[in-house]
ZAMARGU-4260 file (C-alpha; in steps of 0.2 Angstrom, whole numbers, plus 5000, padded with zeros to 4 digits):
<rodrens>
0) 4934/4972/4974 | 4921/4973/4989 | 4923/4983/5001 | 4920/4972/5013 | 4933/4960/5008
5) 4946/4976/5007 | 4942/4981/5024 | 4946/4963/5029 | 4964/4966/5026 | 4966/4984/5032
10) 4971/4983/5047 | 4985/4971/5048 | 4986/4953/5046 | 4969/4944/5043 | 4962/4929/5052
15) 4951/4918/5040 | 4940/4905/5051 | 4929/4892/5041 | 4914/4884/5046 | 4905/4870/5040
20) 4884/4878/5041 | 4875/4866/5049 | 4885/4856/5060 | 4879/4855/5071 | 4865/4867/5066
25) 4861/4883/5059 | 4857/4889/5073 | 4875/4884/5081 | 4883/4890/5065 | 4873/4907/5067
30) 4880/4910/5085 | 4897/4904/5080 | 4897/4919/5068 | 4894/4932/5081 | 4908/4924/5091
35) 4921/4921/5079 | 4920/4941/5075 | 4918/4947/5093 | 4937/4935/5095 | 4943/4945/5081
40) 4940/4937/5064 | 4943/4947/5049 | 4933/4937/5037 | 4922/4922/5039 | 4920/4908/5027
45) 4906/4899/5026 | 4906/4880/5018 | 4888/4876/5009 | 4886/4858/5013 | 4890/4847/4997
50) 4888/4827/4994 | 4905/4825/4988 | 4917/4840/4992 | 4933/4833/4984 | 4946/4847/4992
55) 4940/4841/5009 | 4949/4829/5020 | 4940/4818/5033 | 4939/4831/5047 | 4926/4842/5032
60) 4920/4829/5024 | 4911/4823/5040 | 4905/4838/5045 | 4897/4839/5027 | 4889/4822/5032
65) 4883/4827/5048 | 4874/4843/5043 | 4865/4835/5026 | 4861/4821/5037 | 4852/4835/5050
70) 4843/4843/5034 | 4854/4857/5027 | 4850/4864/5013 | 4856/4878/5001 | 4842/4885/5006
75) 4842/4886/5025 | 4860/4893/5022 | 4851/4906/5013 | 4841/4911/5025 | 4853/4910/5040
80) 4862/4922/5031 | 4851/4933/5027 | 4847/4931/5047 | 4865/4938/5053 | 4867/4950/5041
85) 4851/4959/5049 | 4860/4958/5066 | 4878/4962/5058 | 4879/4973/5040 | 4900/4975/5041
90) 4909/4958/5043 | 4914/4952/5028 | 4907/4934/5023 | 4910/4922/5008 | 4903/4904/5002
95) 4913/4890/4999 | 4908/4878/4990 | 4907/4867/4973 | 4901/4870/4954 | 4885/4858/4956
100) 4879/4867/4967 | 4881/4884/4959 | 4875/4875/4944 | 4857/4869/4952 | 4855/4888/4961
105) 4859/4897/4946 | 4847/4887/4936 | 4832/4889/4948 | 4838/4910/4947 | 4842/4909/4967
110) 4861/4911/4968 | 4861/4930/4959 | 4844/4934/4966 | 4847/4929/4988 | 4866/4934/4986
115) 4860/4951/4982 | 4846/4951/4994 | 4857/4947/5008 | 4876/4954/5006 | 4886/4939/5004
120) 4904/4945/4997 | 4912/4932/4987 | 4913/4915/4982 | 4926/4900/4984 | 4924/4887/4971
125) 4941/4874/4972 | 4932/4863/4961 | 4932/4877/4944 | 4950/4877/4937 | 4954/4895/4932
130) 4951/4893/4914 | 4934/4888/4916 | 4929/4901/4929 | 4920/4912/4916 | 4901/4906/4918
135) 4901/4907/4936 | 4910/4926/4935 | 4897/4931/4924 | 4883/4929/4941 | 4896/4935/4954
140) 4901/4954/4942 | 4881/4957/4941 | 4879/4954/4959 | 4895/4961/4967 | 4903/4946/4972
145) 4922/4945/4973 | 4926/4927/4964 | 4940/4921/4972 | 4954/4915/4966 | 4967/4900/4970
150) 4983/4895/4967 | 4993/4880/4973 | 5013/4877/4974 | 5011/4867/4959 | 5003/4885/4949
155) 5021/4888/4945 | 5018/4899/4928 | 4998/4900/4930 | 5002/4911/4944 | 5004/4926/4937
160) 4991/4924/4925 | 4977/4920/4938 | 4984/4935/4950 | 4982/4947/4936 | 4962/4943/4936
165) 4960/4938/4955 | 4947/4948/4965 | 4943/4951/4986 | 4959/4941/4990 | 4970/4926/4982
170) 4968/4910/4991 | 4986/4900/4993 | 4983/4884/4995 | 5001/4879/5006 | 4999/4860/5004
175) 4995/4847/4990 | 4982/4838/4993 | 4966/4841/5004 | 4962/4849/5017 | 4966/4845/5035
180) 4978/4850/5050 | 4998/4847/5047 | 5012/4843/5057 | 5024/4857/5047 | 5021/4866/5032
185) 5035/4865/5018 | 5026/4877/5005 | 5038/4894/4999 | 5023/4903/5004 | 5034/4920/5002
190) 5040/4914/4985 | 5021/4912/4980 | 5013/4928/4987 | 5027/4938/4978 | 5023/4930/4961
195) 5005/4937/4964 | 5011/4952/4969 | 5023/4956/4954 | 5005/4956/4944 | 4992/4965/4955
200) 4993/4972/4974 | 4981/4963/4980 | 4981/4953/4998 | 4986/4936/4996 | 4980/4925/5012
205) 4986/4905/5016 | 4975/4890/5021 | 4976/4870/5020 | 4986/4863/5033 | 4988/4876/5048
210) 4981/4873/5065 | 4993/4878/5079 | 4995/4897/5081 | 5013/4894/5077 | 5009/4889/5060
215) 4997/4903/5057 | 5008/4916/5063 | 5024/4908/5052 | 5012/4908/5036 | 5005/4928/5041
220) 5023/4932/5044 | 5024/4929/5021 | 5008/4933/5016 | 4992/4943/5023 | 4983/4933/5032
225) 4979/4914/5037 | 4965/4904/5035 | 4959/4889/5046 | 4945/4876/5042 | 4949/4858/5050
230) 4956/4862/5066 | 4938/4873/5068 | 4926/4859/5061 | 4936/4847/5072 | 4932/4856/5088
235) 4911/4857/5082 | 4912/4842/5080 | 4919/4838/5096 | 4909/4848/5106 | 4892/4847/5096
240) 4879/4861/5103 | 4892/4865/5117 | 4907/4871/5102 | 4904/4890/5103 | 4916/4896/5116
245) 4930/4883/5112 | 4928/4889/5095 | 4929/4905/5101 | 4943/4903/5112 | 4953/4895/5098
250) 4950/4910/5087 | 4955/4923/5098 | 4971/4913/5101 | 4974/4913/5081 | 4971/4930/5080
255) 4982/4935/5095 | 4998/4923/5086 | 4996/4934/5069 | 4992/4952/5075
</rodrens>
């Protein structure tokens, strides 16, 4: 497991925030980073921009729009990364994003080689079901990256088979369905996290769905840690270049609701 990522979940519950990089821009994305962390995120995920990212609901999907249409590419990403990490070695960071766009980096020999060069942590890919995870393991072992592993409430059995291979975290995905903010959450979290945790202690955090802190404290309250995307990429795209401090004030209030 990275270090990073284990660190993440050390002290207490963990909040996850997302961010679609590029919307507005990289350079807002670079100082929503440093903001998110000085609110108190544990762990940042950071969404590559993709033409079709089929676990998104609308709120993402335009985001993904916006910042393709601004110029975004992998490798701008790649180098805003590399960018922060020189200003900030400890907080833990991972990509999400889709096989294709593993499958074009890996083939041009970029993923293994910039991922290395500038200390990304893990990996999210919702599009690779478990059993076809193997080629894209294979990169993340040689290069220290925790894969990341999901499971949704329709796992049932497959649940204890994925835990007992899930690096960095397990991601539990606490509605059917895509992404996006919810009125309520019906989802046996609890039920889930201890299936997981019957195979291997490893922290198990929630996402889809949650936007108000009462939500994210109810799904911290059954698992380690919650994790928030929509209700973020709403506000950025709300607020455009002027996002960073509602961002930030939106974190720190998550943050506060779960500690």
């Amino acid at each position: 497991m990275n270090n990073r990522i284990t660190e993440a979940f050390a002290n207490g519950k963990a909040f996850i925030p997302f961010l679609t990089c590029g919307d507005p821009s990289l350079e807002v994305t670079e100082q929503l980073v440093y903001a998110m962390e000085e609110a108190g995120a544990d762990l940042i995920e950071l969404g590559i921009p993709f033409s079709d990212p089929t676990a998104e609901g609308p709120v993402i999907q335009e985001a993904n729009v916006r910042a393709l249409a601004g110029g975004v590419t992998t490798d701008k990403v790649f180098a805003m990364v590399e960018k922060i990490r020189k200003n900030n070695e400890k907080s833990p960071m991972v990509f999400m994003t889709y096989a294709n766009v593993v499958f074009f980096l890996r083939n041009r020999a970029v993923l293994s080689r910039k991922q290395r060069k500038f200390g990304m942590d893990g990996l999210i890919l919702p599009d690779v079901p478990f059993e076809e995870k193997e080629e894209f393991d294979v990169v993340c072992k040689q290069y220290g990256l925790d894969l990341i592993s999901l499971i949704a409430p329709t796992s049932h059995e497959r649940i204890a088979m994925i835990a007992k291979e899930a690096e960095g975290f397990v991601y539990c995905v606490s509605s059917l369905g895509v992404t996006g903010m919810r009125t309520s959450i019906t989802t046996d979290i609890g039920a889930m996290v201890k299936l997981v945790k019957a195979q291997k202690d490893i922290p198990c955090a929630v996402g889809f769905g949650i936007s108000t802190p009462e939500q994210a404290k109810k799904m911290a309250d059954q698992s380690d840690g919650a994790i928030v995307g929509s209700a973020i990429v709403k506000l950025c795209g709300a607020y455009g270049k002027d996002c960073v401090p509602k961002v930030k004030a939106y974190v720190k209030e998550m943050k506060d609701a779960i500690r």
